[in-house]
C-alpha positions in Angstrom: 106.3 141.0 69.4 107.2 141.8 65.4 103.9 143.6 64.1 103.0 143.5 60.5 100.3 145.2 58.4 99.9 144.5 55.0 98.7 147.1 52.3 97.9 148.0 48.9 95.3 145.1 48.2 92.2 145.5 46.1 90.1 145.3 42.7 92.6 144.8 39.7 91.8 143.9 36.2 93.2 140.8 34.5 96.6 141.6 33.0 97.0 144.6 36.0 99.4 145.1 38.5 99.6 145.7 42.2 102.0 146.4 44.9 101.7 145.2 48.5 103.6 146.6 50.8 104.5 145.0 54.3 105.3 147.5 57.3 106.5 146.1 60.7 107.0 147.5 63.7 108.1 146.2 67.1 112.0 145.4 65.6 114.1 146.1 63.1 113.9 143.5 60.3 117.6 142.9 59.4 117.6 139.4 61.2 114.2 138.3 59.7 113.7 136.4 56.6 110.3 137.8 55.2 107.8 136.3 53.0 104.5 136.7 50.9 101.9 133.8 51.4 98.0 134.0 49.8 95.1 131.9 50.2 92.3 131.6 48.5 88.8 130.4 49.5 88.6 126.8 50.0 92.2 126.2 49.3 95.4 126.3 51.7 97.5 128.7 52.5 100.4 128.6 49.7 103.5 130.3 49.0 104.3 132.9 46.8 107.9 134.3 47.4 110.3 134.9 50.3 113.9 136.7 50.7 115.9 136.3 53.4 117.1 139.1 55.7 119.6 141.2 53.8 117.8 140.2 50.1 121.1 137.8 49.0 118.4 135.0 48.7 115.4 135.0 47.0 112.5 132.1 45.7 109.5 132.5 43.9 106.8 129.7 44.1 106.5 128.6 40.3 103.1 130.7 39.9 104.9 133.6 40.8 107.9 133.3 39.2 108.4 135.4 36.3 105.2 137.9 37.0 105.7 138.8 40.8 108.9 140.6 42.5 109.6 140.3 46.2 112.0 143.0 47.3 113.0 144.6 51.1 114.2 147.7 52.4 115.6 147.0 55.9 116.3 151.3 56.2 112.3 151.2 56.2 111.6 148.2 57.6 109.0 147.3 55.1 108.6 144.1 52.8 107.1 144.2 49.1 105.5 142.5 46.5 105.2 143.9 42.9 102.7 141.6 41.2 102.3 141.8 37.4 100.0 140.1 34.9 97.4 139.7 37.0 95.1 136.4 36.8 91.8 135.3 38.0 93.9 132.7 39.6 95.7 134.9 41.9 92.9 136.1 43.8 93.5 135.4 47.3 93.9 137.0 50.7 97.7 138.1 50.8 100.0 138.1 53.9 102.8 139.0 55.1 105.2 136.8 57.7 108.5 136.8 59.0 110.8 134.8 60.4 113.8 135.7 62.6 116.8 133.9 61.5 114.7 132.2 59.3 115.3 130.5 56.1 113.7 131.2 52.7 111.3 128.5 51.9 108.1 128.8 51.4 106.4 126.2 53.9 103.7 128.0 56.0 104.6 126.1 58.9 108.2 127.6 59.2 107.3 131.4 59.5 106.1 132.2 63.1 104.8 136.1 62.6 102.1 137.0 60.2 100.2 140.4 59.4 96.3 140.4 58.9 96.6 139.8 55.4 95.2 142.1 52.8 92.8 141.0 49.9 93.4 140.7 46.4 90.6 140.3 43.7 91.1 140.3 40.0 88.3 140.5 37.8 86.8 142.3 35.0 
């Protein structure tokens, strides 16, 4: 089964920037769409961007769009997620999936792999 582990969560100040990374193991990635997801207590899981296998497509939830870059390096096998202008909002556990021949959209219910998540607080 595809592994992923999540990294580079933490304690960010509003206006700050973070980069999560997304390492998986188990397969190569060049046949999986991948995709960044965050929830936040008492709130569902959401969408935040996804690119599909070789990076030609790429959608940003409108939160996300404009602050936060999803990119891929297949070579590596590793998914990221540069996130800019930071916002209380945008606190949230942070995860990783992947689908294999997947598409990129941004329903939770469509991605069948998912890494632990990592956490995401920003405050000052």
């Amino acid at each position: 089964q595809l592994q992923l582990v999540e990294s580079g969560g933490g304690l960010v100040q509003p206006g700050g920037s973070l980069k999560l990374s997304c390492a998986a193991s188990g397969t190569t990635l060049d046949n999986y769409a991948m995709a960044w997801f965050r929830q936040a207590p008492g709130k569902e899981r959401e969408g935040v961007a996804c690119i599909s296998g070789h990076g030609a497509t790429i959608d940003y939830a409108e939160h996300a769009r404009g602050r936060f870059t999803i990119s891929r390096n297949n070579a590596k096998n590793s998914a990221y997620l540069q996130m800019n202008s930071l916002e209380p909002e945008d606190a949230a556990i942070y995860y990783c999936a992947a689908e294999v021949f997947g598409q990129c959209i941004l329903s939770h219910t469509l991605w069948s792999s998912w890494g632990q998540g990592t956490p995401v607080s920003v405050s000052s």
